[in-house]
N, C-alpha and C positions, 0 to 999 in steps of 0.2 A: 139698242135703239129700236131694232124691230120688237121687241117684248113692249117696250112702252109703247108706240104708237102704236100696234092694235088691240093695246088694253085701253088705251085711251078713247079707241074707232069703237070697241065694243060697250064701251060706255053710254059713246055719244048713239051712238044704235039703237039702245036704250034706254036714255033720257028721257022723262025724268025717273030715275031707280036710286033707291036708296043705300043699297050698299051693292057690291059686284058680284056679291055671293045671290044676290035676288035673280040675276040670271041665266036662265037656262032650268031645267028640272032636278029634281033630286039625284037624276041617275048620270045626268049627263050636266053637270055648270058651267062656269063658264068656264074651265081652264080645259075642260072635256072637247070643248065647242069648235068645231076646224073653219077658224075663221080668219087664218091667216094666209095669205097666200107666198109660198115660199119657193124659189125654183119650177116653177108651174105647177104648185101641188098646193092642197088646201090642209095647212096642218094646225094642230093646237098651241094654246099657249104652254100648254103643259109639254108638250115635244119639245118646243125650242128652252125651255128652263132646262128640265131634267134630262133628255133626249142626246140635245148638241150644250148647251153651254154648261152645264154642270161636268155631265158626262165627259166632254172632246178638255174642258179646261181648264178642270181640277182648282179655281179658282172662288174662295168664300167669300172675297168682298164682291162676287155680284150680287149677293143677297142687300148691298149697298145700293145695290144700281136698279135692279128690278123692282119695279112699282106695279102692285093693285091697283091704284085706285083706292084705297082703306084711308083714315085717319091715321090707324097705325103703322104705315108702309113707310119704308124713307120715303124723305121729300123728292117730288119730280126734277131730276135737272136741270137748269133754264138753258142748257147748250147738249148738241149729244157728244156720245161718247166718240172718242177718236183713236187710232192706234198711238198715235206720236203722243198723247196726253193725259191716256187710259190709265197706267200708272197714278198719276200725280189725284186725277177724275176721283180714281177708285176710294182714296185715303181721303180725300176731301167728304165725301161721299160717309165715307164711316166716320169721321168726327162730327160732319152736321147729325146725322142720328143718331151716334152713341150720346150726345151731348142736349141732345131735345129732350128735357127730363120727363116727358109725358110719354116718353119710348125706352127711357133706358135713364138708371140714374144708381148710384152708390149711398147705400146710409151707412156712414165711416162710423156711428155710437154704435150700432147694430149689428155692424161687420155683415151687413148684407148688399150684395149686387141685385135690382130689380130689373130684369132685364127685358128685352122683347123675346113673344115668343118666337118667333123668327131662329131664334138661337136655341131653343128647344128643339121644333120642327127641322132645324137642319142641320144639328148636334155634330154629328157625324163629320160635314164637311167642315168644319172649324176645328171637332178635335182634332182631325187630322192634319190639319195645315200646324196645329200649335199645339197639340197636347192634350188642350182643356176649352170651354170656352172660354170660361173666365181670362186666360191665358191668350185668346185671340185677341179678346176686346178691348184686355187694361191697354194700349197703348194708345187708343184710339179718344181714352179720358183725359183731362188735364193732370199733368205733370204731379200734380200733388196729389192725385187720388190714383192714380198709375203706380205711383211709388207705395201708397197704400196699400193698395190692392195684389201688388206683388212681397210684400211683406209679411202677410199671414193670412190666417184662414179667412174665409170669406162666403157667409151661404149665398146659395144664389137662389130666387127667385124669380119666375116668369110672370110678366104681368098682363093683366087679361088685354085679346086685342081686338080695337075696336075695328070693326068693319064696316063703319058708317061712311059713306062717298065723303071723299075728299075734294069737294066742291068748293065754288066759288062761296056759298050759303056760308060753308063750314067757316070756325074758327081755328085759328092754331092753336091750342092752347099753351104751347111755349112762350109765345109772342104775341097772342092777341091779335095779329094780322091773317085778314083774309086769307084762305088757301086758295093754293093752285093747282 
C-alpha cells in the first residue's frame, strides 16, 4: 500500500507528465528518488520493492500488486491490501493481469505465451517460487489454457511495455473503459 501511494503522490507531484519514467534525471528516476517517508527516514521506491518486500518476503505475486503508474502495470486496487485478505488480494490480483490480453495472453495455434515483461525483469523471483515462468503464471489463465499450457512446449515471449501514464485520459484497451 505504501509503494502505491507514493507512486501515486509522485505522480501527482508531477502532473501533468506523461509516463513515470519522465521523472527525475537519467542518473537518478524516479524509483532512485527518496521520496518516501518511512519510519522517519526518506527512502526510495526502489528500497521498499527490492530492499524490504522482495527481499524480507520472498513473495512473486507482489509483482501483482505493485503499481507504476504505466499502462502496462497491473491494475491499481480499488481497496488496500490487508494481512487477513492478502492471500485471497494476491491471486485476484494475478488473474485480472494475467488475463488483460494487452498485458499477457496465450496464442494456443502458436504454442506461444506473450507475456509481460514484468516476468522477464523479475525471472528469477518466479522461477523460484515454481520452477519456470511459464509454470508460475499457467494457473493464474483460464482452465482451458492452463491445462494447455501445461501439456507442452510453449515459447514464451515478452511483449513491449508501455510506460505511458495510466491516467484518467488513458483507455484500457482491454475494455475500452477509462483508467484509473
Amino acid at each position: 500500500n505504501l509503494y502505491n501511494a507514493a507512486t501515486l503522490q509522485l505522480i501527482i507531484d508531477h502532473y501533468p507528465v506523461e509516463s513515470i519514467k519522465k521523472i527525475g534525471g537519467r542518473w537518478k528516476g524516479p524509483w532512485k528518488q527518496e521520496v518516501v517517508n518511512l519510519f522517519g527516514e526518506k527512502v526510495t521506491l526502489d528500497h521498499i520493492e527490492h530492499d524490504l518486500i522482495r527481499k524480507d518476503y520472498k513473495e512473486p505475486r507482489v509483482h501483482f500488486a505493485l503499481v507504476c503508474a504505466a499502462r502496462s502495470c497491473p491494475p491499481l486496487r480499488g481497496e488496500p491490501y490487508t494481512p487477513e485478505k492478502l492471500d485471497e488480494q494476491l491471486e485476484d490480483q494475478g488473474r485480472i493481469f494475467m488475463n488483460a490480453p494487452s498485458k499477457n495472453r496465450v496464442d494456443l495455434e502458436n504454442r506461444t505465451a506473450y507475456l509481460s515483461k514484468i516476468f522477464k525483469w523479475f525471472s528469477g523471483d518466479f522461477e523460484e517460487a515454481s520452477g519456470s515462468v511459464l509454470a508460475f503464471v499457467r494457473p493464474y489463465f483460464p482452465e482451458d489454457i492452463s491445462k494447455q499450457l501445461e501439456g507442452g512446449e510453449f515459447a514464451v515471449e515478452y511483449m513491449d511495455y508501455d510506460w505511458a501514464l495510466n491516467d484518467r485520459k488513458a483507455r484500457d484497451p482491454d475494455k475500452g473503459k477509462p483508467l484509473h
